[in-house]
C-alpha positions as CSV (number, residue, x, y, z in Angstrom):
1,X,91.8,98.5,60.4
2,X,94.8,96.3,59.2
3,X,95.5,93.0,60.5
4,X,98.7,94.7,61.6
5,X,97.0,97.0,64.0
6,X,94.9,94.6,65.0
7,X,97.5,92.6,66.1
8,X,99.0,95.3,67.8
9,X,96.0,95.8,69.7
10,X,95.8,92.3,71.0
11,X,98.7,92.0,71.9
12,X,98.5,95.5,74.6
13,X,94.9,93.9,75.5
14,X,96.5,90.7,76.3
15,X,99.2,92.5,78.4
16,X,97.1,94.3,80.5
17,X,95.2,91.5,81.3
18,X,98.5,89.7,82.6
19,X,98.9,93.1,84.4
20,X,96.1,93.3,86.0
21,X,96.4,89.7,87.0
22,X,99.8,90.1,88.5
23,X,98.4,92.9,90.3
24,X,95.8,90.8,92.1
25,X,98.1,88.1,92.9
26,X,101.0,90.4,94.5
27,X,97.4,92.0,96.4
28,X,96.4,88.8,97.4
29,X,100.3,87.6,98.9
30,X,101.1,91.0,100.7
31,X,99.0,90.6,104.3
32,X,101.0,87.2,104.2
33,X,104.4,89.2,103.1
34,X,103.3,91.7,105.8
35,X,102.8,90.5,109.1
36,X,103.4,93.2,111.4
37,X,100.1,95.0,112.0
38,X,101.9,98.4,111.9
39,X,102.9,97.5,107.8
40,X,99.4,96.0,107.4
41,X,97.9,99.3,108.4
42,X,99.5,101.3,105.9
43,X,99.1,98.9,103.1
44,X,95.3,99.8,104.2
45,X,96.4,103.4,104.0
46,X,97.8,102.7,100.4
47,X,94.6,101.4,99.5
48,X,92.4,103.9,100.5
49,X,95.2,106.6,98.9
50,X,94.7,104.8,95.7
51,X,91.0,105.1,95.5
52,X,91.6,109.0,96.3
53,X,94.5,109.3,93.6
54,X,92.5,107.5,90.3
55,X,89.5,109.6,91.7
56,X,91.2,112.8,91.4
57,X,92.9,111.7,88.2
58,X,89.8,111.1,86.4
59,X,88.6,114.7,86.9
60,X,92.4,116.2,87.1
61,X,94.3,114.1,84.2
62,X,91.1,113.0,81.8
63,X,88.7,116.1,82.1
64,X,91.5,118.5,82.7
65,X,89.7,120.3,85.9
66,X,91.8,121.3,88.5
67,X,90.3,120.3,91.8
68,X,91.7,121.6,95.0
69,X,88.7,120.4,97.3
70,X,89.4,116.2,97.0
71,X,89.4,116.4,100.8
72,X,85.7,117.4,101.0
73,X,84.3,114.8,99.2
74,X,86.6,112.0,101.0
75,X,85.1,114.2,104.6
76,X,81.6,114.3,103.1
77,X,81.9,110.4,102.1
78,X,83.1,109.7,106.1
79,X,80.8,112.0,108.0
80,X,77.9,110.7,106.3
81,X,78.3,106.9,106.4
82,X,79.1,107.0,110.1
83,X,76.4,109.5,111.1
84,X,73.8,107.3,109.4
85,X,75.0,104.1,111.1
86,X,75.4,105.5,115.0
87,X,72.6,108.2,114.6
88,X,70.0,106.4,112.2
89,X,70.9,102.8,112.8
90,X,71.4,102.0,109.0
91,X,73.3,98.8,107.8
92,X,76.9,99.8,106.9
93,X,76.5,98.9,103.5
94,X,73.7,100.5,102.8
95,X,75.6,103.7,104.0
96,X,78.9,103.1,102.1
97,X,76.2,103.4,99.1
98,X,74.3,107.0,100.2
99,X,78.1,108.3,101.0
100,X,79.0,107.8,97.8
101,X,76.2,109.3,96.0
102,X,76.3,112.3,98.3
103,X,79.8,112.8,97.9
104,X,79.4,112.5,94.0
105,X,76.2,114.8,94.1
106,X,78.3,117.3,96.2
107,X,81.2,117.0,92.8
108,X,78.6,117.3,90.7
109,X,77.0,120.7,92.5
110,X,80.6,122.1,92.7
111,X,81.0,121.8,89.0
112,X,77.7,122.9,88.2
113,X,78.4,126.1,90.1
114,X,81.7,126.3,89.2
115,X,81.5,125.0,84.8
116,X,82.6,128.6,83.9
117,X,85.5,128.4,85.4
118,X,88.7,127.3,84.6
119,X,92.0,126.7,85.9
120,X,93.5,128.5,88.8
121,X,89.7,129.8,89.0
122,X,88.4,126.4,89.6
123,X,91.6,125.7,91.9
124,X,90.6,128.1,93.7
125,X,86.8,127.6,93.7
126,X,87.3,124.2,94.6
127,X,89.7,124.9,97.6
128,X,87.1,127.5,99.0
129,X,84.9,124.7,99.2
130,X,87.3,122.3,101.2
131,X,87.2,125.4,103.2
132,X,83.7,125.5,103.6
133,X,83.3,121.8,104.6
134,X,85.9,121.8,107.0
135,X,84.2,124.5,108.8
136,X,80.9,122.8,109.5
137,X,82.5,119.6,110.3
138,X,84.8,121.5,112.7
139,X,81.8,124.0,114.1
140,X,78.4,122.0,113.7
141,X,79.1,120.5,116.8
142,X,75.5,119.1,117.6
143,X,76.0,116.6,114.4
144,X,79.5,116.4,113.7
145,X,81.1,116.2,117.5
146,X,83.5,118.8,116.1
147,X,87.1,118.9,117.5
148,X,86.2,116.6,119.8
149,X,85.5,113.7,117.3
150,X,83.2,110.4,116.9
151,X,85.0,108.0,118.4
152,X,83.6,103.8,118.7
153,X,83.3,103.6,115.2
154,X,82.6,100.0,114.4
155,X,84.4,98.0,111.2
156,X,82.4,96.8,108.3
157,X,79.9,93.6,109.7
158,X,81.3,90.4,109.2
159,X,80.8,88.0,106.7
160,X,79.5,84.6,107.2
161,X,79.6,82.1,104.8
162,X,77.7,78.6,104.9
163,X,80.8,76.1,106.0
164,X,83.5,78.5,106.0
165,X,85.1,80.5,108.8
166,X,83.7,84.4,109.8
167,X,85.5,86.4,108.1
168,X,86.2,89.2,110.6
169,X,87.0,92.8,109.5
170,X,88.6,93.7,112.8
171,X,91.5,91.6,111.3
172,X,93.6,94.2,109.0
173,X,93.9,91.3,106.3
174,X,90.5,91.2,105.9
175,X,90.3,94.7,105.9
176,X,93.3,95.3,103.1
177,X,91.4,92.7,101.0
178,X,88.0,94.1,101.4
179,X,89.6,98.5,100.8
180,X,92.4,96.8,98.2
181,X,89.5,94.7,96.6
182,X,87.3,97.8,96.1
183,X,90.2,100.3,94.4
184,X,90.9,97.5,92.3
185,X,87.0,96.8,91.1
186,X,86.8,101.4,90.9
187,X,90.1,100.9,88.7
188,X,88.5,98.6,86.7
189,X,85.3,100.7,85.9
190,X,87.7,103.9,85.4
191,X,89.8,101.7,83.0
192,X,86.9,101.0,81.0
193,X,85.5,104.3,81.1
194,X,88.7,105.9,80.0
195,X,89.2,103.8,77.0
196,X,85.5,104.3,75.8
197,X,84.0,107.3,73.9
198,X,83.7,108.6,77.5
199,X,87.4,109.1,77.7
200,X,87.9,110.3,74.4
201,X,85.3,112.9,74.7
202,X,86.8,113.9,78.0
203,X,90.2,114.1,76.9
204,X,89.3,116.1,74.2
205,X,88.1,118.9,76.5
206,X,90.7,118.5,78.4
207,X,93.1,119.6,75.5
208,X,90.5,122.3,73.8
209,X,87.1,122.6,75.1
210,X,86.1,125.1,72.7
211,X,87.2,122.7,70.0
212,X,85.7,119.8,71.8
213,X,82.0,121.9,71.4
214,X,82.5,122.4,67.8
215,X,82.5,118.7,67.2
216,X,79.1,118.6,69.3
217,X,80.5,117.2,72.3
218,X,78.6,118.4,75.5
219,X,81.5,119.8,77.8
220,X,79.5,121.1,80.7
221,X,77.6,117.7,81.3
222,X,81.1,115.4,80.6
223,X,82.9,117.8,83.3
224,X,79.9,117.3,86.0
225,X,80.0,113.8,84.9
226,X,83.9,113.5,85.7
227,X,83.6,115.7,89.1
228,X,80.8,113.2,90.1
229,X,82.7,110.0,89.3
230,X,85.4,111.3,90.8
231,X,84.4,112.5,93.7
232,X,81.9,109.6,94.5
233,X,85.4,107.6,94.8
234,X,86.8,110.0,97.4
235,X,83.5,109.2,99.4
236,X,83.8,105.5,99.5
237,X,87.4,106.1,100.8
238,X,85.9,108.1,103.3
239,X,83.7,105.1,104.4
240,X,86.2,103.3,104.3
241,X,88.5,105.7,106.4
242,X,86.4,105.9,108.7
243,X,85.2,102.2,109.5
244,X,89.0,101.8,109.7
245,X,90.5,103.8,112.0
246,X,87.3,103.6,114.2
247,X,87.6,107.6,114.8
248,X,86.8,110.6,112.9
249,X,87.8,113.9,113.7
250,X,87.6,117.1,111.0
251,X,91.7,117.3,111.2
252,X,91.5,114.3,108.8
253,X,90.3,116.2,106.1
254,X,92.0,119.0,105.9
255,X,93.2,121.4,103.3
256,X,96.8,119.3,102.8
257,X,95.2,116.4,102.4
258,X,94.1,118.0,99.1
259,X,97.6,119.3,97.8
260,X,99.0,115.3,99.2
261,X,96.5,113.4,96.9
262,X,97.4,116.1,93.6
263,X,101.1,115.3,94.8
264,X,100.2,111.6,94.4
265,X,98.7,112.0,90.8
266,X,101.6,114.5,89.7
267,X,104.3,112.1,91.1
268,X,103.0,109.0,89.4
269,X,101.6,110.5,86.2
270,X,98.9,112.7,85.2
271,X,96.2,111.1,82.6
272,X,97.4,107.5,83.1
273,X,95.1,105.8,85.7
274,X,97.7,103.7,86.4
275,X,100.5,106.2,87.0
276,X,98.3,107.5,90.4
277,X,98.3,104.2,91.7
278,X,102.2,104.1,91.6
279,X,102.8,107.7,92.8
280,X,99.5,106.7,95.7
281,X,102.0,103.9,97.0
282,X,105.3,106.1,96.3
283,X,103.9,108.7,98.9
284,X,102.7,106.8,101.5
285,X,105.4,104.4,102.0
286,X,108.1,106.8,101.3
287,X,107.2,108.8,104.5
288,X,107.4,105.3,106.6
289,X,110.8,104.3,105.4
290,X,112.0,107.7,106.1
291,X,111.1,107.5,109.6
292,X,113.9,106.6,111.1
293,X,115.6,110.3,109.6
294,X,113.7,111.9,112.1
295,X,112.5,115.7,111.6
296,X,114.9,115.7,108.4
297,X,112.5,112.9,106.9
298,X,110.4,115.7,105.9
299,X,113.4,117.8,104.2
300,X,114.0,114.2,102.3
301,X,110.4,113.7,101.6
302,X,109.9,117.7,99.8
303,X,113.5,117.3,98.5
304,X,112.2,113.9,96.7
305,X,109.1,115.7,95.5
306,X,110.8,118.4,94.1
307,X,113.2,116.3,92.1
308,X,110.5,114.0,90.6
309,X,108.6,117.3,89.7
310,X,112.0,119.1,87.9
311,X,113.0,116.1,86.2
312,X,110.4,113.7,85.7
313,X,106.9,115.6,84.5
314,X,105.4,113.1,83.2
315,X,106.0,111.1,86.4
316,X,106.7,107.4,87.3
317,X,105.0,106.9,84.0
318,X,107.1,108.7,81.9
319,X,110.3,107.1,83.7
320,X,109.2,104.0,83.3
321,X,108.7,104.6,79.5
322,X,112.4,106.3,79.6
323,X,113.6,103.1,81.1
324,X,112.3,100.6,78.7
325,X,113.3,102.9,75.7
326,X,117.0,102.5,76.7
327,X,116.4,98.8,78.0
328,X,115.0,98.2,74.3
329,X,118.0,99.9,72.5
330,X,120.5,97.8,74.7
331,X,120.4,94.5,72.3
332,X,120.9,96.8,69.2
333,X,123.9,98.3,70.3
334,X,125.7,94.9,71.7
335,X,124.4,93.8,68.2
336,X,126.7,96.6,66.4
337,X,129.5,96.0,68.5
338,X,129.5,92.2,67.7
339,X,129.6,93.1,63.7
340,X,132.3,95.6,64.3
């Protein structure tokens, strides 16, 4: 590699360092920024929604598989870490751990069952199984509650440090900095993941799979591998969810839920990591400020979808990149009119 190149890549790795730093301070400053509990709660809301969006991303935009069924896994995720803490008595963290796993087991069966299958076959496959899940969280009554919920759910336990304060996760501060601090830590790993031979092998199936095979590269395992990742993500969100809002009905996790995390990815940028985390913000504080519109909030909110979907494909991501283009050519042209 040339020095030049080298240089190059420095440079971007040096970038997205101070990225990722400015990311954690503006984290850090917004429950301080945000003092209303009602804006506090939904900058919870984004946090969880970002875990949900880079999780579906990662088997959407990087392994190409289109998964309909996101909502099971973040259900699966909730059901399972509350139902082991009131039924079984088990420490909370040690049930944000076995949600995960058994919402990533559950992505990794799906995929297993479903590796023939590809596009609107998988979509479909995968929605049949949202289906499915929704059903025995609505109808196994005897476990589940069914319509009529678990309600009582208890926050994370506190923390208590030798000489400094409790720190309580009743308070929503606490609570955006312990769900904000975790979908930036699940970035991280996805980050890494994404710029190893992981990613490359995955976005190589993504593009052809049958091309992908003939350079030895093992597409059924990468794709379980992605649906497993992924969908372990939607469980922790699911803990999360559930620890939060202290109530868990099946409603929650229905089949919408789905089609609003894929709007999330689509909006912000498929295949960019970072573009899902935009368009996860985007779409759940665009629905807030739009409030005040009333019932026609909702013809503002599909009329804004629409638009971003006609005219922006590539998403946030690709406007921002439009954007600094023309910022960049700005200086050259002033530059000509000055000679001239």
């Amino acid at each position: 590699m040339s020095s030049e190149a080298q240089s190059a890549l420095a440079g971007q790795s040096g970038n997205r360092h101070w990225w990722l730093l400015v990311a954690a301070v503006v984290g850090a400053v917004l429950p301080f920024a945000f003092q209303d509990s009602y804006w506090r709660t939904n900058l919870i809301v984004c946090a969880l929604n970002v875990m949900l969006a880079i999780g579906l991303d990662f088997i959407l935009g990087y392994a190409g598989q289109l998964n309909l069924g996101h909502s099971a896994f973040y259900g699966i995720g909730a059901y399972a870490s509350t139902l082991l803490i009131m039924k079984l008595g088990v420490p909370f963290w040690m049930a944000f751990v076995f949600a995960m796993v058994l919402s990533g087991a559950a992505g990794m069966a799906l995929s297993i069952f479903a590796v023939r299958l590809r596009g609107h076959y998988l979509a479909i496959a995968s929605l049949g199984f949202a289906v499915i899940v929704h059903q025995v969280l609505l109808n196994w009554i005897s476990l589940t509650q069914g319509p009529l919920g678990i309600y009582a759910i208890k926050p994370p336990p506190d923390i208590a440090l030798p000489g400094l304060p409790v720190i309580s996760f009743s308070n929503t501060a606490n609570m955006f900095y312990l769900v904000a601090g975790f979908a930036f830590l699940f970035y991280l790993l996805l980050d890494q993941l994404v710029r190893s031979p992981i990613g490359e092998a995955l976005t190589a199936i993504r593009e052809d799979e049958i091309s992908a095979a003939s350079f030895g590269i093992n597409c059924t395992a990468w794709k379980v591998f992605a649906f497993g990742v992924g969908s372990a993500l939607a469980g922790a969100a699911g803990a999360f969810y559930a620890s939060f809002v202290g109530t868990l009905v099946p409603d929650a996790f229905i089949i919408t839920e789905s089609f609003t995390i894929l709007a999330m990815v689509i909006v912000g940028g498929m295949g960019t990591l970072i573009g899902p985390v935009w368009g996860a913000i985007l779409l759940t504080i665009l629905p807030e400020l739009l409030r005040g519109f009333g019932d026609l909030r909702l013809v503002l909110y599909g009329a804004a979808l629409t638009l971003a979907v006609l005219f922006m494909p590539g998403g946030i991501v690709q406007a921002g990149q439009m954007l600094r283009k023309r910022l960049g050519r700005l200086p050259a042209a002033t530059n000509v009119g000055t000679r001239q």
